[in-house]
C-alpha positions in Angstrom: -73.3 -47.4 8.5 -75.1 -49.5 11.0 -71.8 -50.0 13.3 -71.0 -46.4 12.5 -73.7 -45.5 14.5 -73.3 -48.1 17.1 -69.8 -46.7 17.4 -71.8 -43.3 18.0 -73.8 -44.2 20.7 -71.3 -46.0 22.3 -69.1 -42.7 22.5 -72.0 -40.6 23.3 -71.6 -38.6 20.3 -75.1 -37.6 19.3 -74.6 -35.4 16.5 -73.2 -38.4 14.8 -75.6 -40.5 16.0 -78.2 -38.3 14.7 -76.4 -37.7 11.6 -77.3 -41.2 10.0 -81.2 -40.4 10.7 -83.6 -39.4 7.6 -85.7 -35.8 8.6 -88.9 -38.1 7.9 -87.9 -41.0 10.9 -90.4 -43.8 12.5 -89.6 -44.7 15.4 -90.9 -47.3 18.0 -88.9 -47.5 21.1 -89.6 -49.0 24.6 -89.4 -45.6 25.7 -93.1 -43.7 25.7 -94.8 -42.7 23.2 -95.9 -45.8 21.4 -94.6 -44.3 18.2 -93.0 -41.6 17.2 -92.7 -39.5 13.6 -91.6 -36.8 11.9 -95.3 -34.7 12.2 -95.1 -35.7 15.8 -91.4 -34.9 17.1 -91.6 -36.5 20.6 -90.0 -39.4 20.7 -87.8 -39.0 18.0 -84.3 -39.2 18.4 -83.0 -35.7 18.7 -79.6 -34.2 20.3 -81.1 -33.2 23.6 -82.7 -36.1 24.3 -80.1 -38.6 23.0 -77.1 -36.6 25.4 -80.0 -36.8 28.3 -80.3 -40.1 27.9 -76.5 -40.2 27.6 -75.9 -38.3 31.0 -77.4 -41.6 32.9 -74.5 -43.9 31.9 -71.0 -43.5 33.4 -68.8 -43.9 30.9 -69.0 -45.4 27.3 -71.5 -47.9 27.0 -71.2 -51.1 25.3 -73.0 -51.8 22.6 -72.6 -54.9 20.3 -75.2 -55.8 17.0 -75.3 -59.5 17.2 -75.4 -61.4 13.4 -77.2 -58.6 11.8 -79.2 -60.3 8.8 -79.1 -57.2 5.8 -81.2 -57.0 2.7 -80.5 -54.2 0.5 -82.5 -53.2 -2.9 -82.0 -50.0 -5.1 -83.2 -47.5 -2.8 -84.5 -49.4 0.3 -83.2 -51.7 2.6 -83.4 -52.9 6.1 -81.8 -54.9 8.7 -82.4 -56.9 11.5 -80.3 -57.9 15.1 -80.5 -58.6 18.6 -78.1 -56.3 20.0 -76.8 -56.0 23.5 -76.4 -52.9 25.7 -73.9 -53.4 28.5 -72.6 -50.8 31.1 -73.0 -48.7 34.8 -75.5 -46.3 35.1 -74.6 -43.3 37.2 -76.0 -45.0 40.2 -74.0 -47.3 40.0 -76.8 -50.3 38.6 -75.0 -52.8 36.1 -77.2 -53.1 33.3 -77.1 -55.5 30.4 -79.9 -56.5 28.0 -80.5 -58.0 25.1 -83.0 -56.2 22.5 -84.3 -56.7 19.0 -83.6 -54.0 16.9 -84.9 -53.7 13.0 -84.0 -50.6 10.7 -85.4 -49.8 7.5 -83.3 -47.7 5.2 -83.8 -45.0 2.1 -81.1 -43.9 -0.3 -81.8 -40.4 0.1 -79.8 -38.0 -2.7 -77.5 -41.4 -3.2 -76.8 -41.6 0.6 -78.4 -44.1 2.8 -80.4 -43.3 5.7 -82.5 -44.5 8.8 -86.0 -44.1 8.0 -87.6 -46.5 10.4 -86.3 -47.6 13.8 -87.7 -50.5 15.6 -86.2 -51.6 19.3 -88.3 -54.1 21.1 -88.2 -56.8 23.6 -90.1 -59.6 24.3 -92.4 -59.9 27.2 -93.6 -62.8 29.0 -97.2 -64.1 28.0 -97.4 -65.8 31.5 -100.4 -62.9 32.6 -97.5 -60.9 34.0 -96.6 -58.6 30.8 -93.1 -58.5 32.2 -90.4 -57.3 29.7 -88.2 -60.4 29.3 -85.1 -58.4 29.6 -83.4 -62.1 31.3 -82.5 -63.7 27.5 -80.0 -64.0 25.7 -79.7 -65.4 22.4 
């Protein structure tokens, strides 16, 4: 499921994207707000603002999970990676970062799906606050 919806976002296909998503999602992004849920829909991952976000790459982008560590129980699981996001925006800045990215999971009517998303990055504690967007693993 989890490089089912990697594949998804790397083919800008937000319906199947979204499709892996539980109706009650958590979810803490860089992006504003600070988190985001189900009572409060901003934030969340939804089809207009997933194919916005879409629109600012040119052309697929690449997206790889890097040794995911998976736990899985009867009806809960979750997962942890750093994953990288590679590709050209539409003007024309290379971008390529590494991220942390933890999901929790829910069998939902025996199917599993993302009930809490976590995307993060580390930021240097040097008194600048700067998002360490520079490592790799």
């Amino acid at each position: 499921m989890i490089e089912e919806w990697a594949d998804a976002l790397r083919n800008k296909d937000a319906h199947r994207a979204l499709s892996h998503y539980a109706p009650n999602v958590v979810h803490f992004s860089p992006a504003p707000p600070l988190l985001s849920t189900a009572s409060k829909k901003e934030g969340l991952p939804n089809a207009e603002g997933l194919n916005a976000w879409f629109a600012t790459w040119q052309g697929p982008i690449g997206y790889e999970i890097g040794a995911p560590s998976i736990m899985i129980g009867d009806d809960v699981a979750f997962s942890h990676s750093p994953n990288r996001m590679q590709g050209t925006k539409t003007d024309g800045a290379k971008a390529d970062l590494w991220f942390r990215l933890t999901f929790g999971f829910q069998r939902i009517k025996g199917e599993w799906k993302i009930s809490h998303e976590h995307e993060s990055v580390p930021f240097y504690m040097d008194g600048s606050f700067k998002a360490a967007i520079d490592l790799t693993p």
